[in-house]
C-alpha positions in Angstrom: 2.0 8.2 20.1 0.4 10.3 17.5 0.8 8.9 13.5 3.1 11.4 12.1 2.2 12.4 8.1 3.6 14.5 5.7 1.6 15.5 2.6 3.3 15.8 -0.5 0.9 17.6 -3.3 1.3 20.4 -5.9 -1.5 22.0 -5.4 -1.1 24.2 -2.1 -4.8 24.1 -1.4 -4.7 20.4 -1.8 -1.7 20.3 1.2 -3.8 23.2 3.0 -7.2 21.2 3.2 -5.9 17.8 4.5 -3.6 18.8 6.8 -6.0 20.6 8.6 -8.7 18.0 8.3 -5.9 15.5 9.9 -4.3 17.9 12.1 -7.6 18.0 14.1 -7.7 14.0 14.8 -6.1 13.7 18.2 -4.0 10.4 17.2 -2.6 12.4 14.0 0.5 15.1 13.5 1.2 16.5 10.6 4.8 17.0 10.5 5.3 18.5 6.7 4.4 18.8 3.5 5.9 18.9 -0.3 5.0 20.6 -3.5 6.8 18.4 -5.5 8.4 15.0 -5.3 12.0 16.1 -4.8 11.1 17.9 -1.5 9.0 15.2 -0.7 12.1 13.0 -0.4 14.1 14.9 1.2 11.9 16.0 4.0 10.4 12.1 4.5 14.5 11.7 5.1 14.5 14.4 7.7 11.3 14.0 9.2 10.7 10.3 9.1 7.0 10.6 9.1 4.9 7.1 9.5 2.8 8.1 6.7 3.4 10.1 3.1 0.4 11.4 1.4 1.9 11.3 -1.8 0.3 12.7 -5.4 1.2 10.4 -8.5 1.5 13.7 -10.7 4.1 16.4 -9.8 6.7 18.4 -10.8 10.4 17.8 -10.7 9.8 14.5 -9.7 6.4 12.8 -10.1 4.6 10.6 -6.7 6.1 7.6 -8.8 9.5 8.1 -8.6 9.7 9.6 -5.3 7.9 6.4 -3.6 10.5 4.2 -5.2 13.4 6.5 -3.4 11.2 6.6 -0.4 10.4 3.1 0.3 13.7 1.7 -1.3 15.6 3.7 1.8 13.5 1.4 3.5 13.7 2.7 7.6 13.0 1.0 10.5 10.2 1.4 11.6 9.4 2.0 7.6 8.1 5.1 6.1 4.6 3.8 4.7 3.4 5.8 1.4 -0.2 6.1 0.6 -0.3 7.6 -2.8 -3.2 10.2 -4.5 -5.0 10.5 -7.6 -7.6 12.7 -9.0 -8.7 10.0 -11.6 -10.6 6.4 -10.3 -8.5 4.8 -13.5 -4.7 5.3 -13.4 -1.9 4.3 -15.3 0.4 4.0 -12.1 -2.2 1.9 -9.8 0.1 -1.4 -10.9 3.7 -0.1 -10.7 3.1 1.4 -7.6 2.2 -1.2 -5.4 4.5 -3.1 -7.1 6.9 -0.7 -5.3 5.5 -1.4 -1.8 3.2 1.8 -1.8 0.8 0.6 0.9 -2.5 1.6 -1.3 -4.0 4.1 -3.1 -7.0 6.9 -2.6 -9.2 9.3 -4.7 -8.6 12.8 -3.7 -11.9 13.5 -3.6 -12.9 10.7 -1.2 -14.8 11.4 1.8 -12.9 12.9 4.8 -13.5 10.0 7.2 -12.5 7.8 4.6 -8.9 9.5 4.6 -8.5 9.6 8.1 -9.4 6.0 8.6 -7.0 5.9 5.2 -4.0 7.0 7.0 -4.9 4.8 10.4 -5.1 2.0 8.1 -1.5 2.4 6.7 0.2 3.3 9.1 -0.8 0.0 11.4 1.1 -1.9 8.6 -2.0 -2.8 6.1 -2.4 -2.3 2.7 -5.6 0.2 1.2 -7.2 -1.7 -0.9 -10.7 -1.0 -2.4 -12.4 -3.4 -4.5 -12.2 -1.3 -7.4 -8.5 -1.1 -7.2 -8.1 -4.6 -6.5 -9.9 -5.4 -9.6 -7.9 -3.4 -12.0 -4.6 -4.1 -10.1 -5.7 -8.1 -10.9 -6.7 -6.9 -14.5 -3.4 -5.2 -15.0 -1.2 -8.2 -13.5 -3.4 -10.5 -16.3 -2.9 -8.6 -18.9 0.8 -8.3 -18.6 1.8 -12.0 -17.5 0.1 -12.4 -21.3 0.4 -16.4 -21.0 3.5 -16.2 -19.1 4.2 -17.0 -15.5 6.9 -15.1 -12.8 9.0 -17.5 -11.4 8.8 -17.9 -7.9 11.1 -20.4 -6.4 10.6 -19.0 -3.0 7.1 -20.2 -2.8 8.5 -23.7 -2.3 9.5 -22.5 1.0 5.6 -22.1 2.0 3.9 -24.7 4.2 0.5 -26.2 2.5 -1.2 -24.1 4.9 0.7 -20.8 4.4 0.5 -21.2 0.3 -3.7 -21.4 1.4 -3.5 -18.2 3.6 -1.7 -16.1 0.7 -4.5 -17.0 -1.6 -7.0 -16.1 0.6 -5.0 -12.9 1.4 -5.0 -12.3 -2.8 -8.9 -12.7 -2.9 -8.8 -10.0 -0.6 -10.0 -11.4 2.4 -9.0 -10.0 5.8 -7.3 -12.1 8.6 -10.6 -12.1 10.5 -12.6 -13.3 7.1 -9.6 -15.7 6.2 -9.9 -17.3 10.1 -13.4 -18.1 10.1 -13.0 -19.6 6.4 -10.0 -22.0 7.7 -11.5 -22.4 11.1 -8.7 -21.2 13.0 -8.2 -18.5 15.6 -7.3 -14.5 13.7 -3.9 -14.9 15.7 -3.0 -18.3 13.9 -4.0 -16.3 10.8 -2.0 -13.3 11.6 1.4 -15.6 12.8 0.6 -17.2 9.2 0.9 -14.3 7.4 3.9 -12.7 8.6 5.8 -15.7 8.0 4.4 -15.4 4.5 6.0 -11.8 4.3 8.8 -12.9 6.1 9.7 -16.0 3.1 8.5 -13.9 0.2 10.5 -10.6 1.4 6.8 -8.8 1.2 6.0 -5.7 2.7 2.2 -6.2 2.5 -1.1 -6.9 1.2 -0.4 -5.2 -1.4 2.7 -6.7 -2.7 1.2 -10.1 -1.8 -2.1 -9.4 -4.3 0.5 -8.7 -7.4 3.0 -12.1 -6.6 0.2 -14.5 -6.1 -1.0 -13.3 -9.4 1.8 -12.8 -11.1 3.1 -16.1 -10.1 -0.2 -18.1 -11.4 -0.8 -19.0 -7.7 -4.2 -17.4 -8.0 -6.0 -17.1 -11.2 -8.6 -14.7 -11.8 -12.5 -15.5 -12.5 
């Protein structure tokens, strides 16, 4: 079945120019598209696209605020947001994959790289470039400020499932994070979701900010 995705941008030239660029990819449908973030709600509610291309800046109601109504109606299967900004630094990189937004992109990245984007999220996995990574872990530093998130529910992690979040907050990839442990990429993969499954995670993304949040992992 073809990824459904609904793009959700103010500029209409913006919404024009990606849609067609994913509306010719065989596996991809565009089903919709916003110019604001209030619309973009209320047609991922009616549509119930896989994927929302959503802008951080709008009017009516910014990318922010309507991923956080988006992905706290949660959905099953859920609505996966992928959110755009014009800028490389961004004030909302932190908060929004805080939310669960499954990564970020540049607007003005290259075409295959949004294509391969929107495949990406919609099979479940976070977008994360290195350069977002790095200020996401910069960010998560800098507000901790000497203090640590309680997180009880890592007690509930096996020795070898606290190891595999790590790994998974260094940014390593199930295939990277089996040949470090020596273990098949399924035994990797059934470690991880029970990792999601105990810490109530919806991905990579969300995994990244606890581990650092919680002092699990420390940067450097």
């Amino acid at each position: 079945m073809a990824i459904t995705v609904l793009i959700a941008d103010d500029q209409a030239m913006v919404r024009q120019g990606f849609g067609a660029l994913l509306a010719a990819q065989s596996d991809i449908s565009v089903v919709g598209d916003a110019p604001d973030g209030k619309v973009a709600v209320a047609e991922t509610k009616r549509l119930r696209p896989d994927v929302v291309l959503m802008d951080v800046r709008m009017p009516e109601m910014n990318g922010l605020d309507a991923a956080r109504a988006i992905l706290s109606a949660g959905g099953d299967p859920p609505t996966r947001v992928l959110m755009l900004t014009t800028f490389d630094i961004d004030d909302y990189v932190y908060e929004a994959l805080s939310l669960g937004a499954s990564g970020f992109l540049l607007k003005d990245a290259p075409a295959d790289e949004l294509v391969r984007a929107v495949r990406v999220v919609a099979a479940g996995q976070a977008l994360l470039a290195p350069t977002v990574t790095r200020r996401l872990i910069a960010e998560v530093t800098r507000r901790r400020a000497g203090t640590r998130r309680t997180m009880p529910e890592l007690s509930a992690l096996t020795p070898r499932e606290r190891e595999v979040l790590e790994l998974v907050a260094r940014g390593m990839s199930n295939g990277e994070i089996a040949e470090a442990l020596f273990v098949a990429e399924q035994t990797v993969k059934t470690h991880v979701s029970k990792v999601f499954s105990k810490l109530h995670l919806r991905d990579r993304a969300q995994a990244v900010v606890l581990a650092y949040e919680s002092g699990l992992v420390v940067p450097g």
